[in-house]
C-alpha positions as CSV (number, residue, x, y, z in Angstrom):
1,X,-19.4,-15.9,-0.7
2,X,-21.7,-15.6,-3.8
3,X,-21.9,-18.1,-6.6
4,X,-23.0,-16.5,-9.8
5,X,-23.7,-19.3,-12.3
6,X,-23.9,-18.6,-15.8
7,X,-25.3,-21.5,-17.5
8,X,-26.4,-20.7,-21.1
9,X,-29.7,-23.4,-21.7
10,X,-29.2,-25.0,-24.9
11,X,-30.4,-23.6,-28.5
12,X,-33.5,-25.4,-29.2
13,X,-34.0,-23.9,-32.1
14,X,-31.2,-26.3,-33.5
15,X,-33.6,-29.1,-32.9
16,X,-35.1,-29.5,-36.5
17,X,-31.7,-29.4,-38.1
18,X,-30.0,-31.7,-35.8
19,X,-33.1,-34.0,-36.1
20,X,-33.2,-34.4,-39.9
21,X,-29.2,-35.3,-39.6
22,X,-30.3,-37.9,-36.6
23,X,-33.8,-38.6,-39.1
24,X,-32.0,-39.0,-42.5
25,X,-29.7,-41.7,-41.5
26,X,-29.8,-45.4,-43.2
27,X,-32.6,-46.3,-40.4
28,X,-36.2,-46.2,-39.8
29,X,-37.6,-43.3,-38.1
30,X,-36.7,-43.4,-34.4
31,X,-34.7,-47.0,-34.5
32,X,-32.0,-46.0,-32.8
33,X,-34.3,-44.9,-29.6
34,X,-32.8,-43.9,-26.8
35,X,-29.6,-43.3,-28.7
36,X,-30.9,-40.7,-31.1
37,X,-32.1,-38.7,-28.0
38,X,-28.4,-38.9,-26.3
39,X,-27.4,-38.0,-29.7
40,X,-29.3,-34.8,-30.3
41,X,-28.6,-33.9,-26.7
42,X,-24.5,-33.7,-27.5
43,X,-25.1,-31.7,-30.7
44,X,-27.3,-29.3,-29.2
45,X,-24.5,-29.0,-26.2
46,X,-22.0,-29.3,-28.4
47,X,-23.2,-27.3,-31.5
48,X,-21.1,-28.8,-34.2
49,X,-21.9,-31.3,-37.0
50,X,-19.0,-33.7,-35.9
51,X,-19.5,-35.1,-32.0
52,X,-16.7,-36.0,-29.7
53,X,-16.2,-37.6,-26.3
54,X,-12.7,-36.0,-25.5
55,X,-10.7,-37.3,-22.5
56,X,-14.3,-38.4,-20.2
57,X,-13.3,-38.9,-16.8
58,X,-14.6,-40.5,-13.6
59,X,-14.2,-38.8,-10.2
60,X,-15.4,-40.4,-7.4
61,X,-16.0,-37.8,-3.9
62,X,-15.9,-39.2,-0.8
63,X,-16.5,-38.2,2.4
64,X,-18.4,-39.5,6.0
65,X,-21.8,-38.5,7.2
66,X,-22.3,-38.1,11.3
67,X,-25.5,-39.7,10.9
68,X,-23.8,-43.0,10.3
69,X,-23.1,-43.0,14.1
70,X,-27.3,-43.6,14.5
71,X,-26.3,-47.0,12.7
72,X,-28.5,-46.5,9.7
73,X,-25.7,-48.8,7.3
74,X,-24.6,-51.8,7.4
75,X,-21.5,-51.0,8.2
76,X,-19.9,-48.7,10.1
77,X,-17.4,-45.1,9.1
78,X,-14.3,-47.1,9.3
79,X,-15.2,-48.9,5.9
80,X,-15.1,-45.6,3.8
81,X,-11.6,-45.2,4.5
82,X,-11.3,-49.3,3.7
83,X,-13.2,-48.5,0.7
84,X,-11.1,-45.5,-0.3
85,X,-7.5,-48.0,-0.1
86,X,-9.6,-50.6,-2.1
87,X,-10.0,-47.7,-4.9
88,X,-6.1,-46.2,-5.0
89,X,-5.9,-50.3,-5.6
90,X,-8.2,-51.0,-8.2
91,X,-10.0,-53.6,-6.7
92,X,-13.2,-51.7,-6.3
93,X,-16.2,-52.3,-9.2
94,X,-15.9,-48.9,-10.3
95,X,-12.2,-49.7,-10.7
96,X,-13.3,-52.8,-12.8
97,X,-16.0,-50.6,-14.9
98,X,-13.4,-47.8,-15.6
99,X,-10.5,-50.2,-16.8
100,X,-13.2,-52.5,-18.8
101,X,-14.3,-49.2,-20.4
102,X,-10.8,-47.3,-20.8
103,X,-12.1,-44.7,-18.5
104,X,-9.1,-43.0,-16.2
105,X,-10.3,-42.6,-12.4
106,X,-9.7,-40.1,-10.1
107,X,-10.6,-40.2,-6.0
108,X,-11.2,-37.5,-4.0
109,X,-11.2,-37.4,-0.2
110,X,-13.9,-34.7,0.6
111,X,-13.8,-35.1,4.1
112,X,-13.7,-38.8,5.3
113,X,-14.0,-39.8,9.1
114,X,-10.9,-41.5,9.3
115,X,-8.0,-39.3,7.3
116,X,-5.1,-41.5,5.7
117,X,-1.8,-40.5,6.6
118,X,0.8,-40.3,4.3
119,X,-1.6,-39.1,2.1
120,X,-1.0,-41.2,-1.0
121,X,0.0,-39.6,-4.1
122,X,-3.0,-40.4,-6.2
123,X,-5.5,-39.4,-3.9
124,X,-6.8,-35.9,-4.1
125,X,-6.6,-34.3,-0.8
126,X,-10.1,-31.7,-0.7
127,X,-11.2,-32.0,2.8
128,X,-13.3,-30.1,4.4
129,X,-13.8,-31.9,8.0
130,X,-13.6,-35.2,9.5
131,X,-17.1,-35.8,8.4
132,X,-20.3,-33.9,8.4
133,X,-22.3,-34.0,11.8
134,X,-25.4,-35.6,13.0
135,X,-28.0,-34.1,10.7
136,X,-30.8,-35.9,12.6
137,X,-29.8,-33.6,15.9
138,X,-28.2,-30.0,14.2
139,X,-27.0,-29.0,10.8
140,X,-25.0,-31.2,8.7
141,X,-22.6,-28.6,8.0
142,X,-22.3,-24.8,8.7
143,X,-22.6,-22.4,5.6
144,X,-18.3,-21.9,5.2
145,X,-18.3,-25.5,4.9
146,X,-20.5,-25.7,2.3
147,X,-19.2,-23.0,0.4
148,X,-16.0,-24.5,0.6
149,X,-16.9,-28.1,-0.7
150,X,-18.7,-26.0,-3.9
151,X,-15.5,-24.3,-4.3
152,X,-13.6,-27.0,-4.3
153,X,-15.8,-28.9,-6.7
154,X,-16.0,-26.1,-8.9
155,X,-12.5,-25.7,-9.2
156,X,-11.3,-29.3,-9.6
157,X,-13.8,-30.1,-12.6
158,X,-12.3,-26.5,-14.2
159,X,-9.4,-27.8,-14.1
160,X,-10.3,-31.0,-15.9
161,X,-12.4,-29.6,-18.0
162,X,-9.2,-26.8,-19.2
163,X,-7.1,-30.3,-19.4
164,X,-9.2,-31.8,-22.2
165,X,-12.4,-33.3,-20.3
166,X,-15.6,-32.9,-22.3
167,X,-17.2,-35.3,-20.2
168,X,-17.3,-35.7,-16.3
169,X,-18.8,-38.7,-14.7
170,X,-19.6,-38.4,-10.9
171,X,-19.4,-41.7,-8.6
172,X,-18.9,-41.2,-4.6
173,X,-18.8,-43.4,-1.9
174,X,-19.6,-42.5,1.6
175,X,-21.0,-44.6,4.9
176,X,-24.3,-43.0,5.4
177,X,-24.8,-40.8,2.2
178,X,-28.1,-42.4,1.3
179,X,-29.8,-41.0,4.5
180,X,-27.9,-37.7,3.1
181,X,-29.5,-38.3,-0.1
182,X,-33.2,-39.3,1.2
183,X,-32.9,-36.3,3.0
184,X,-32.0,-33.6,-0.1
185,X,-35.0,-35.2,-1.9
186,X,-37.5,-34.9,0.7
187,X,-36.4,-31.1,1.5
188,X,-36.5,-30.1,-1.8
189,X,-39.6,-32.4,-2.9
190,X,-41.9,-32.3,0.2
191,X,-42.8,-36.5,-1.1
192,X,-43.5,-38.8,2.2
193,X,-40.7,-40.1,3.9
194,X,-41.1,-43.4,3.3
195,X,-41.3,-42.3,-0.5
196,X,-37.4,-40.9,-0.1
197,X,-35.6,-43.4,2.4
198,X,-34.9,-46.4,0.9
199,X,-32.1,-49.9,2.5
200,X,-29.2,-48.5,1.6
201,X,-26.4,-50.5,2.1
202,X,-29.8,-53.4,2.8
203,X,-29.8,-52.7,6.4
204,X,-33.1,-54.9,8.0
205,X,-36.8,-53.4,8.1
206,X,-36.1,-52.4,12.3
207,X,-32.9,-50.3,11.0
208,X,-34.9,-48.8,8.0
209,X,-37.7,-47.7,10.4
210,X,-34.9,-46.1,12.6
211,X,-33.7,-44.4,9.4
212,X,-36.8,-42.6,8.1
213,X,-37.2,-41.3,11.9
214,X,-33.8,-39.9,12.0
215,X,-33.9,-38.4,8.4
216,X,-37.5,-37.0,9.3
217,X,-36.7,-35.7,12.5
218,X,-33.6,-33.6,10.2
219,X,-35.8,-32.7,7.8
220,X,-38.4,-31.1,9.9
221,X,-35.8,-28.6,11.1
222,X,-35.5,-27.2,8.0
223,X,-37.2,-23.4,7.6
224,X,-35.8,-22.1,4.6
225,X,-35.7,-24.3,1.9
226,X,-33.0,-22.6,-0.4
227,X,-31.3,-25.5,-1.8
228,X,-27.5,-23.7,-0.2
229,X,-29.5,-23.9,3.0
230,X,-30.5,-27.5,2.6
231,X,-27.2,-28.6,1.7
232,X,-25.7,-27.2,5.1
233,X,-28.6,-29.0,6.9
234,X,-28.9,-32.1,6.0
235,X,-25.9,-32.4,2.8
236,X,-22.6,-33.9,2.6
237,X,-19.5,-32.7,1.9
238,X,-19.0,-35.5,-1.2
239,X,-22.7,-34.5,-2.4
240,X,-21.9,-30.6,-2.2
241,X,-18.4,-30.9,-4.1
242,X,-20.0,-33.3,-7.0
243,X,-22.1,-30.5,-7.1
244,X,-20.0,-27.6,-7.4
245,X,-18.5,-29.3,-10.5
246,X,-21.3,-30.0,-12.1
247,X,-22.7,-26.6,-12.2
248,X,-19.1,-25.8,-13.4
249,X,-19.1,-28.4,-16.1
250,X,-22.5,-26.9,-17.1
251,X,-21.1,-23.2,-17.0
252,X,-18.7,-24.3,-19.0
253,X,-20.8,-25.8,-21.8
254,X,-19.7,-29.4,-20.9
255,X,-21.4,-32.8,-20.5
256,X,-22.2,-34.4,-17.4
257,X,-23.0,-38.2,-17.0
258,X,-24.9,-38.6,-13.8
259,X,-24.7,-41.9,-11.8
260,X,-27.4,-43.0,-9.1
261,X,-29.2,-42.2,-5.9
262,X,-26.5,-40.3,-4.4
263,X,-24.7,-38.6,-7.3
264,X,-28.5,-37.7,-8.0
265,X,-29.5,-35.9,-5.0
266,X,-25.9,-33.5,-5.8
267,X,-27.5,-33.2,-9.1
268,X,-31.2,-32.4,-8.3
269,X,-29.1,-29.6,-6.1
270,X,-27.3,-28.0,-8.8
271,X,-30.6,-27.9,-10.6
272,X,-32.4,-26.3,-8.5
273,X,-29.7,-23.7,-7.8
274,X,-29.6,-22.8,-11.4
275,X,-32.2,-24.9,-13.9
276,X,-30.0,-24.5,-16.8
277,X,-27.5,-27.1,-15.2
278,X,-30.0,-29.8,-16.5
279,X,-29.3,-29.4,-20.1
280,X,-26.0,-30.8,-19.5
281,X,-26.9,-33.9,-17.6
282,X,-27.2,-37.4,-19.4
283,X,-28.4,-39.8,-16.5
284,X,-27.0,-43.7,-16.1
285,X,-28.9,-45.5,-14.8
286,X,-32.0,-46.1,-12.4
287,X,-31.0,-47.5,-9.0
288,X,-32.8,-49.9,-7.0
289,X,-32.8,-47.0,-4.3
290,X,-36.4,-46.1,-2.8
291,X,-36.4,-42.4,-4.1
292,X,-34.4,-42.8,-7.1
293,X,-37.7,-42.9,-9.0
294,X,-39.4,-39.9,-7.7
295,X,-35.2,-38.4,-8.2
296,X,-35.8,-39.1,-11.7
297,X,-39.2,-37.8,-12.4
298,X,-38.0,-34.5,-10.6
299,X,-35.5,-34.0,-12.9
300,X,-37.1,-35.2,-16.2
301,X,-34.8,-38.0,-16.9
302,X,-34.8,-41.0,-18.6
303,X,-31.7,-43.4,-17.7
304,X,-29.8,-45.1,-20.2
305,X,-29.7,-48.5,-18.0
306,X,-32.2,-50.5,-15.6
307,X,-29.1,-52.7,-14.1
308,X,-30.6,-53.4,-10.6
309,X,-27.8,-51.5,-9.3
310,X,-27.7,-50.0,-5.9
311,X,-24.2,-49.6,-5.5
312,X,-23.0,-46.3,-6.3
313,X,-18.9,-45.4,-6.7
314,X,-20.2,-44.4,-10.1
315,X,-20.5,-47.8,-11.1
316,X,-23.6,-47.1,-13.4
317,X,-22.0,-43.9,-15.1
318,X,-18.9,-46.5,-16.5
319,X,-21.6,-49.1,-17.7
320,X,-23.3,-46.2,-19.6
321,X,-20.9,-44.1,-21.2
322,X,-20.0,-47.2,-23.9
323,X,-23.6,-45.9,-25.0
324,X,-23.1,-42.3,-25.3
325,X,-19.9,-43.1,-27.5
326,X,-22.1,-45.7,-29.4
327,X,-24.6,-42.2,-29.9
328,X,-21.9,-40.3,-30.7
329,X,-20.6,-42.9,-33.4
330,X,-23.8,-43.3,-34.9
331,X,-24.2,-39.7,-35.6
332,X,-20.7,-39.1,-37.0
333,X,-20.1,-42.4,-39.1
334,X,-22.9,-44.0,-40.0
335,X,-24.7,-43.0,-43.6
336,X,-27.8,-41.4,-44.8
337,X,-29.7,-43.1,-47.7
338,X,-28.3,-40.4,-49.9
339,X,-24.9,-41.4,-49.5
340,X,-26.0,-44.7,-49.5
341,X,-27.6,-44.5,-52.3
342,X,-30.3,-46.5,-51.1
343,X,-33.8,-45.6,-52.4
344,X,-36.2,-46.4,-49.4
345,X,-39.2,-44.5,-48.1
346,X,-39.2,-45.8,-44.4
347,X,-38.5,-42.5,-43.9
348,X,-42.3,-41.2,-44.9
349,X,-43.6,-39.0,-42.9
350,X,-40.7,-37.2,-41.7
351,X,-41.3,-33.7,-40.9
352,X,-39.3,-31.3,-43.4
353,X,-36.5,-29.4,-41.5
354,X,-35.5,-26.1,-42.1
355,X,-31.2,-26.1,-42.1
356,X,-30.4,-23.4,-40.1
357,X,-26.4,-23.7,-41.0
358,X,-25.7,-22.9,-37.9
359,X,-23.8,-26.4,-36.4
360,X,-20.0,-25.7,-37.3
C-alpha cells in the first residue's frame, strides 16, 4: 500500500495582510503574544477574514506495547484496559478537561492487550492486534500492521472532519507508550539515549536504567530509517493511527492540536513523512517527559502551556484549546483603533502591509 499525501503548505504570502488585521487592533504591538501567533496560524490555514473553531473534538487511541512485559511502567498491561472502562465512565482527567471545556470525547481501542467483550457501544472498535510486540527483541509491528493502523487513522479523522470537525485534538493512553515514544525520537533524531527516555509513568532510577537499555538495544536494530520503517520497528499501533489522522486532518486543510510526549512522537512521524503536515499543528503543552524538549525543538514548536504535566490522555490538548478559541475571538471581535475611534500611536513603527484581498 502507498500513501500519497497531498498537503498544500500554507500561503505565506498572506502573512502581511493577516498581520496588519492581527497589528491594527485596539492593542500595543505584539500584546497579545503567543495568541496573535495562534491567531495568524488559523487565518493562514483557514484563509478567511472571519475564524472559526467548528465542532473540535478529542480522540484518545489506545493500544498496548510488548515492551511493557520488560516492566519499564509502573504498572502493568492490565491497567490500559482499567484505564479504557475509567474513560467510557468519565472519570478519567481527560474526561474532566473535555466536560470543563465542552469538548465531546471519543475513545478508540487501537489494539489493547486485554480486548473488552461486549464491546461497548461508545468505544470505537479499530484494532489491529492484541498489542504490539517486544520492540527491544524484533519489530514492533510488521509493515500490514502499520499500514493498517494509518488507514484506519486516516479514515476515522475523514470522517470527522466530513461531520463538521475543524479541529482534532489527539490524547492516547497506552502501558508502555513512552518507551515507544523515546524510541521514535531517537530513530529519527540520532540524540543520546538518555536525552530520549525519560520516568514515564515515574518508575525508580534501577527501572529507568533498564528502560534506556531496552529501548537502545531496539533502536540499534534499525537499518533504514524511513519514518514507515521506524514505525513497524519500534511504533505503536495508538501512535501510528494518531498519525494517519493527522496527516489526514492536514491533507484536508484542517487544524491539529497536539498534546504531549506521546501524541508528539505520532506527530514528529507524520512530519517527517510529509513536512507540510506541520503547518497544521498547534502544540499544548510541554511535558515534564525527558525528550519532550528535544520533541519540540525538532518540530519548531512553541507550546501554549508549561503545566508540569506528564500525563497524557490528551489532557494538555483540553487545557489549551480554551486559548485557541480565546485567539480566535480576539481576531474576530475585538476592534481596531479605527473603529474605535481611538487616536493612539502605540502602534508606531508598524511595518505598512500590502492588502492582498485575498482572505474571503
Amino acid at each position: 500500500m502507498t500513501f500519497d499525501w497531498q498537503i498544500a503548505p500554507l500561503n505565506r504570502e498572506l502573512v502581511p495582510e493577516i498581520q496588519q488585521r492581527i497589528d491594527q487592533k485596539t492593542k500595543p504591538l505584539g500584546a497579545l503574544g503567543q495568541l496573535e501567533q495562534i491567531a495568524l496560524q488559523i487565518a493562514l490555514v483557514q484563509q478567511r477574514k472571519r475564524l472559526s473553531i467548528e465542532r473540535p473534538l478529542m480522540l484518545v487511541f489506545v493500544a498496548d506495547h510488548g515492551i511493557a512485559e520488560e516492566g519499564v511502567s509502573i504498572a502493568p498491561s492490565s491497567v490500559t484496559q482499567q484505564m479504557v472502562f475509567n474513560f467510557l465512565a468519565g472519570g478519567a482527567a481527560i474526561n474532566c478537561f473535555c466536560r470543563a471545556n465542552h469538548i465531546p470525547l471519543k475513545v478508540i481501542d487501537a489494539g489493547i492487550k486485554h480486548e473488552i467483550k461486549p464491546a461497548p457501544s461508545a468505544l470505537i472498535l479499530h484494532r489491529i492486534a492484541a498489542g504490539t510486540r517486544n520492540f527491544a527483541h524484533e519489530p514492533a509491528m510488521t509493515l500490514a500492521q502499520a499500514e493498517q493502523a494509518l488507514t484506519f487513522g486516516k479514515e476515522f479523522a475523514e470522517a470527522e472532519l466530513a461531520a463538521g470537525s475543524n479541529l482534532l485534538a489527539f490524547g492516547e493512553m497506552g502501558i508502555g507508550n513512552s518507551s515507544s515514544a523515546a524510541a521514535i525520537l531517537a530513530a529519527i533524531s540520532g540524540a543520546p539515549m538518555e536525552t530520549c527516555v525519560g520516568l514515564g509513568t515515574g518508575i525508580n532510577s534501577e527501572q529507568l536504567a533498564k528502560k534506556i537499555a531496552l529501548v537502545k538495544q531496539g533502536v540499534e536494530r534499525i537499518q533504514d530509517t524511513s519514518p514507515l520503517n521506524i514505525l513497524c520497528e519500534v511504533g505503536g499501533f495508538e501512535i501510528a493511527q494518531i498519525c494517519g489522522a493527522m496527516l489526514a486532518t492536514a491533507q484536508a486543510g484542517r487544524l491539529i492540536l497536539v498534546d504531549g510526549f506521546i501524541v508528539g512522537a505520532a506527530a514528529l512521524l507524520a512530519v517527517s513523512i510529509n513536512p507540510n503536515a506541520r503547518d497544521y499543528m498547534i502544540f499544548a503543552h510541554r511535558s515534564e517527559e525527558a525528550g519532550h524538549q528535544l520533541m519540540l525543538q525538532l518540530l519548531d514548536a512553541k507550546p501554549l502551556l508549561d503545566l508540569g504535566l506528564r500525563l497524557g490522555e490528551g489532557t494538555g490538548a483540553a487545557l489549551a484549546l480554551p486559548l485557541i478559541h480565546a485567539a480566535v475571538s480576539f481576531y474576530n471581535q475585538m476592534a481596531t483603533f479605527d473603529s474605535a475611534g481611538i487616536n493612539a500611536d502605540i502602534t508606531s513603527g508598524n511595518p505598512s502591509a500590502t492588502t492582498s484581498g485575498t482572505l474571503a
